[in-house]
N, C-alpha and C positions, 0 to 999 in steps of 0.2 A: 377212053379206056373203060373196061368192062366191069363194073363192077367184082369186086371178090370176098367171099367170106372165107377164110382161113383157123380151121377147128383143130386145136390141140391143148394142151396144159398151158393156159398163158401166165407168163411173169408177170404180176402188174404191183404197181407200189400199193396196192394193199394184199396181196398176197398170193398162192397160186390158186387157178381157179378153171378148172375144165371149162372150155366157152369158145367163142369165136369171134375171130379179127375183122372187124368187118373195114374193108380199104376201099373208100372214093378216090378215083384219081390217083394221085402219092401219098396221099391222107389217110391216116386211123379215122373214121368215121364214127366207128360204134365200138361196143363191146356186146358180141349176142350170145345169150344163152343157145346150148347146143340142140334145140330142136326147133329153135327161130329161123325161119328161113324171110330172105331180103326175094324181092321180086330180081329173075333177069342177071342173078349176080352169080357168078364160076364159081362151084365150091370147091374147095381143095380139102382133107381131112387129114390129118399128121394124126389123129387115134391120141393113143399115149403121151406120143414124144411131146417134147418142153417146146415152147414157143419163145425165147428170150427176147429183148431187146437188142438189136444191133449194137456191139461192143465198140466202144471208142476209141481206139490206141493212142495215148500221149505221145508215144516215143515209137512214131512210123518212120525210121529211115529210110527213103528213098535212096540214097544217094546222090540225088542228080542235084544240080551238074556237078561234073568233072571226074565222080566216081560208079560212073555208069558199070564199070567192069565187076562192081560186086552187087548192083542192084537197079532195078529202074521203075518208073509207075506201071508200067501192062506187068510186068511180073511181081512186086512186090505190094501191089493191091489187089493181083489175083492170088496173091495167098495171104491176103487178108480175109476177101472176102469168105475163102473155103474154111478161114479159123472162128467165123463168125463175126468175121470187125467188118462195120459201115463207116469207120470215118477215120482218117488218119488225121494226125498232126504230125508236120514232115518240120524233122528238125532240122536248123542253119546251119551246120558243119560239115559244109560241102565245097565244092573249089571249084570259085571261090566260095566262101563263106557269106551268109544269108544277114550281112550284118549293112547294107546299104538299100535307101529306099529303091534303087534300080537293080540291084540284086533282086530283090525282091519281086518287082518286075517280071526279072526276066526267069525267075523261078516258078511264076504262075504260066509264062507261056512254055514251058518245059513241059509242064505237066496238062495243059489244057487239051482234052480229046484224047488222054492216054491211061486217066485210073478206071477202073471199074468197082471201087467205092468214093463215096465224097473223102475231101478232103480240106483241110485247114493249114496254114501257115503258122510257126513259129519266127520270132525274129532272134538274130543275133545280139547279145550282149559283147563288146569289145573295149579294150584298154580306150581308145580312145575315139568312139563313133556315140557319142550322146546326143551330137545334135541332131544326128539321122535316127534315137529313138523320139528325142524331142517333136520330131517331124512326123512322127506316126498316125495313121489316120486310124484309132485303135478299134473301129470294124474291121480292119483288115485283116487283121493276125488275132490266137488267139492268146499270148505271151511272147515273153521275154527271157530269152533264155541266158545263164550265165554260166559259164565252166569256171570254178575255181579252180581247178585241177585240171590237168591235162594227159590226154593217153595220146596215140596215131594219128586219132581221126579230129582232133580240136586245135586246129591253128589259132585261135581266139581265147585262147585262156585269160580269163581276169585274174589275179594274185594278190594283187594289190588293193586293200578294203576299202583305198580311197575310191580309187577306180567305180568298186562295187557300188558304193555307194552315191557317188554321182550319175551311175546309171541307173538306180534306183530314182535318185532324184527326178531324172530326166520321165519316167514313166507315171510320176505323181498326177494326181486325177485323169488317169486314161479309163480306167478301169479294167487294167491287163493285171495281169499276173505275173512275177516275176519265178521263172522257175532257177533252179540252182543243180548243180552237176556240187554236189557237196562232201570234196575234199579238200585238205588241207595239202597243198604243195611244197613250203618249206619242208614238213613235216616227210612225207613221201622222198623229197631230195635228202632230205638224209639219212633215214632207214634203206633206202633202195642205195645210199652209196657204202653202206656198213657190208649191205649183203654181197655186193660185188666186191667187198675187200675180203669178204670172207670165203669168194671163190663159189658163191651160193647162185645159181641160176634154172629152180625149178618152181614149181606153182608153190609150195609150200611158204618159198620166203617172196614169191609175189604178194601171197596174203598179207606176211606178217609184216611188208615193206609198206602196206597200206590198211597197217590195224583197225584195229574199230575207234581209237582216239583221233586217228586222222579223220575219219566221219564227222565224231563226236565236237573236235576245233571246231571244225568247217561250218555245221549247224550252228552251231552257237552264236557264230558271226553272222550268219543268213537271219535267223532269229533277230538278233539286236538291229539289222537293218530294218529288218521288216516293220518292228516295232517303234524305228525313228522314221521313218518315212512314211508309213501306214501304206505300204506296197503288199498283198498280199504274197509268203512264202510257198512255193511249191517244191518241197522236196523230195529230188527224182530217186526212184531206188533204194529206198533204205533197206539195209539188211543186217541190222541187229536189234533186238528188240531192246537195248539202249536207247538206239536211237529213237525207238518210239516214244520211250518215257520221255526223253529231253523234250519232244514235240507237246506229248501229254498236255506236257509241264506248261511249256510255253501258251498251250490254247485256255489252260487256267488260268492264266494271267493276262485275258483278254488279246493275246497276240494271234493275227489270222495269219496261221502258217497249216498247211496240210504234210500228209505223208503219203507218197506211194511206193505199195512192193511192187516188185516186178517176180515173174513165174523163177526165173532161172537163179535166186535169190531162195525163193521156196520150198525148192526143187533140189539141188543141187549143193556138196558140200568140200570140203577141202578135201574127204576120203575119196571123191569122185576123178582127182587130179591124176590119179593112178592110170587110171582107167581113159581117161578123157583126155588128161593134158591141158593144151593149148585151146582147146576147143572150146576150154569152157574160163579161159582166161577175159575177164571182164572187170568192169570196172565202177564203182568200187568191187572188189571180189568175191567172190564164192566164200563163207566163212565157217570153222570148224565144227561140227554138228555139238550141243544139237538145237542151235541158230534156225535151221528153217523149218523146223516143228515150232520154236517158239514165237516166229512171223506168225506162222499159220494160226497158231493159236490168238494172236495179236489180231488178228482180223475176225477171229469167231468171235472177240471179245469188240468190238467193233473200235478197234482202236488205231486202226488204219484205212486212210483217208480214200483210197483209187488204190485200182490193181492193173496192171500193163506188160506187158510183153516184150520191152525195151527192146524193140527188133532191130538190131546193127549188124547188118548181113559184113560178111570180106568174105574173099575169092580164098579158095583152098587154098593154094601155095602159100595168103598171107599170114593163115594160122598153123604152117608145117615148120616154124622157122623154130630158133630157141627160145626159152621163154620170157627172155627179153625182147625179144623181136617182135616178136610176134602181134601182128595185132589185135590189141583190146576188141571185145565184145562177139554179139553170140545172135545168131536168126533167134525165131520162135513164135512171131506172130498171126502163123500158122494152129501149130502145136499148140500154145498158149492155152488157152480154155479147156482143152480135155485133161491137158497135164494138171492143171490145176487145181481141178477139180477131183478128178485121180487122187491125187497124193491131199486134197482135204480129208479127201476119206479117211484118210491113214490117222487121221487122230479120233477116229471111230472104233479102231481096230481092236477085235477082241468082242466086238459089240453088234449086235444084227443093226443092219444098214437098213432103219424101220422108213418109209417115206416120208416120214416126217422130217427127218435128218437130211434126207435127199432134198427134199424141199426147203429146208434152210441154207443149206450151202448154194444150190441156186439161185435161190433168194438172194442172195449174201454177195453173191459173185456179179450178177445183173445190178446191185447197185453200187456195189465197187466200180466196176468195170464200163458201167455206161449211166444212170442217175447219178452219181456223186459228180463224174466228169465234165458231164454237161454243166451243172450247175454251178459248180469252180470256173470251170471257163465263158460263162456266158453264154450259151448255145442250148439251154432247157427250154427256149419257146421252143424248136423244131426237135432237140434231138433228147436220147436219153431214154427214156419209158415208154411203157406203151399205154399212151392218154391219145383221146382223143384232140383232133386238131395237129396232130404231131407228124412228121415223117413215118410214112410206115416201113420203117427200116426193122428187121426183125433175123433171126437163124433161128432154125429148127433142129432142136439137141435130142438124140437118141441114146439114151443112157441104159439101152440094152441090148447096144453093139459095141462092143470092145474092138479097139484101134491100136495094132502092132505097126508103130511108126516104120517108115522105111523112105530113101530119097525119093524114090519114085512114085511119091504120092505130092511131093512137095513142087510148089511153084515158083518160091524165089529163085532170083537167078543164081545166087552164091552155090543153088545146087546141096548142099551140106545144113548135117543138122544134130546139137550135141546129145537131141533125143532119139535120136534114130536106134530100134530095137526094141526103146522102152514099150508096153503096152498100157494104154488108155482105156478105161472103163464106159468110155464113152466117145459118143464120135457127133460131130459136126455133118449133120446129111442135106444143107438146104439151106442160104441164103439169100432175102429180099433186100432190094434197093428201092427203097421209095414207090413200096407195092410192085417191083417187078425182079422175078429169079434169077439172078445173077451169079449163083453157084448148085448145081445138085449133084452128091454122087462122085465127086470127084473129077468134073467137068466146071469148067468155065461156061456161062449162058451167057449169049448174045454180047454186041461190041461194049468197048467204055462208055458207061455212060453219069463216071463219077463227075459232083460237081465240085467249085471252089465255093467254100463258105465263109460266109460273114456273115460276121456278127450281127445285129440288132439291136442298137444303144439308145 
């Protein structure tokens, strides 16, 4: 492979810095100042544009198997790759469910010779499969996932704290990660049965059928586990900035628990149900403004841990239903990163948008979104920043082309998208996989050549 120097604004963990990417092989080699030329090596020049780090999605649902009809790996890592993401982690709530070491199995030949970014494994958390995480060979996977709560897509819901906590048990010195879907289920059963006696079936009492107290339970019990078993906490999605304080709280008190937002959390508010519906019915929910300014805010203050895209594609007809029916969750691991970044802006507003500012929030977002991830998960010798020695995984962000979303730019299979319309202040022009392009322009380049990853323990 030919050597390549690659010259634009590069993200790096100590700041941004006009320069060039210099890649051996699939390897960051260097970092060159921009009038250093390498003997022999293809320059490519991106000018301006931002160079980031390839973004990590915690929450890549594929679907496969059994839910191939709303998503699969050639489509739902070729609109990864266009949103900037090099690495998924494909979560176990699929049918069947990702909760047996041969499931597992036969989940990596699912996807083998079909992503066109890398990708990782999640395992299943279940009422009663502990000896199969006991059995875990914990390079394999990069956590452990556990539904306390349940929507459509979670045949495996844990409810029960014993349960949790024997599963917890069961991952003691792996050195995984226990991630948590963190609602409270009693709780939900019984505001969601008040609202149906009350004749109520729209987004508004879906919200209020899964308040911010039912978050609030849910954590507190993830926390205390975490804190008896020394399993570290990952919790997926928060979206109140309550719930960040409870986290705060708990990493003051030496407890290793994280917090991720997700975009459509951010993004998105109960005034939107008007307008959107069903579309943007997920879970936990959309909440009252003005919640995703104060996330936002949460994260300028760096008080949130990762930032993700919690991409859960379903097939049109599954979100046209009622809003009980309907099912939970929302694409976006596409859209992700422009919308994000977009609506950071908005807490600028009123304010010249000096580069300085632009360069913190990318800043900000490259180590949400791909250095914190890595490092939680295990995976920062290969992936995460742009350091030498590392995967030259990278996207090239053009922040002076605005992007009028529309379906026909998108690649999931689900087709549908609850930003379509919206306009992004920026746009994703150019994605590398391990030093080779694998998206420009709104084209796919050349076949799969995503890998499985493991760990290094």
């Amino acid at each position: 492979m030919t050597d390549k120097i690659v010259y634009g604004r590069l993200i790096l963990p100590q700041g941004v810095r006009d320069a060039g990417l210099w890649i051996q092989d699939d390897k960051i080699a260097g970092i060159v100042a921009p009038d250093q030329k390498i003997s022999d090596a293809e320059i490519i020049d991106y000018g301006g544009k931002y160079i980031l780090p390839g973004l990590i999605e915690v929450h890549g649902h594929m679907r496969e198997p059994g839910l191939s009809h709303k998503e699969d790996y050639p489509h739902g890592t070729s609109a990864a790759v266009a949103g900037g993401v090099t690495t998924i982690f494909d979560m176990p709530n699929t049918v069947p469910p990702t909760t047996t070491i041969q499931r597992l199995r036969e989940k990596e030949q699912i996807a083998a010779g079909r992503a066109y970014c890398d990708y990782a494994m999640i395992f299943g958390g279940a009422r009663d499969n502990q000896d199969e995480i006991a059995k875990l060979d914990p390079s394999e996977v990069v956590g452990v996932k556990f539904f306390m709560a349940g929507h459509e897509t979670t045949p495996t819901t844990v409810t029960d704290l014993g349960d949790l906590y024997a599963g917890l048990r069961a991952m003691q010195d792996k050195d995984l990660v226990a991630l948590f879907h963190a609602e409270n289920q009693s709780l939900i059963n019984r505001m969601s049965a008040e609202m149906k006696a009350a004749g109520r079936d729209d987004g508004l009492a879906y919200s209020e059928s899964r308040r911010q107290m039912v978050a609030i339970a849910a954590i507190g019990e993830a926390i205390a586990l975490a804190k008896d078993t020394d399993v570290p906490a990952y919790i997926c999605h928060i979206s109140t900035r309550a719930e960040v304080a409870l986290i705060q709280e708990a990493k003051a008190r030496g407890i290793n628990v994280y917090a991720e937002a997700v975009g459509y959390h951010l993004i998105f508010s109960t005034d939107d149900y008007e307008l959107l519906g069903t579309l943007i019915k997920v879970s936990p929910p959309v909440r009252g403004r003005p919640e995703p300014s104060r996330l936002r805010m949460a994260m300028s203050h760096r008080q949130v841990d990762t930032l993700a895209s919690e991409h859960s594609p379903h097939a049109r007809e599954e979100k046209t239903l009622a809003f009980s029916q309907s099912a939970s969750g929302t694409p976006g691991i596409q859209e992700n990163l422009a919308m994000v970044i977009t609506e950071w802006f908005s807490l600028y507003r009123g304010e010249p948008l000096e580069t300085h500012n632009l360069n913190s929030i990318i800043l900000q977002v490259a180590q949400l979104g791909c250095t914190n991830v890595a490092e939680i998960f295990g995976i920062a010798d290969r992936k995460g920043s742009l350091e030498v020695g590392k995967d030259a995984d990278f996207t090239i962000l053009d922040t002076d082309q605005t992007w009028t979303i529309q379906e026909s730019d998108l690649f999931s299979k689900c087709g549908w998208s609850a930003y379509t319309g919206r306009t992004a202040t920026c746009k994703v022009v150019a994605t590398y996989l391990r030093g080779e392009k694998v998206y420009e322009d709104g084209k796919i380049i050349g076949s799969p050549r995503g890998k499985l990853l493991r760990r290094n323990l």
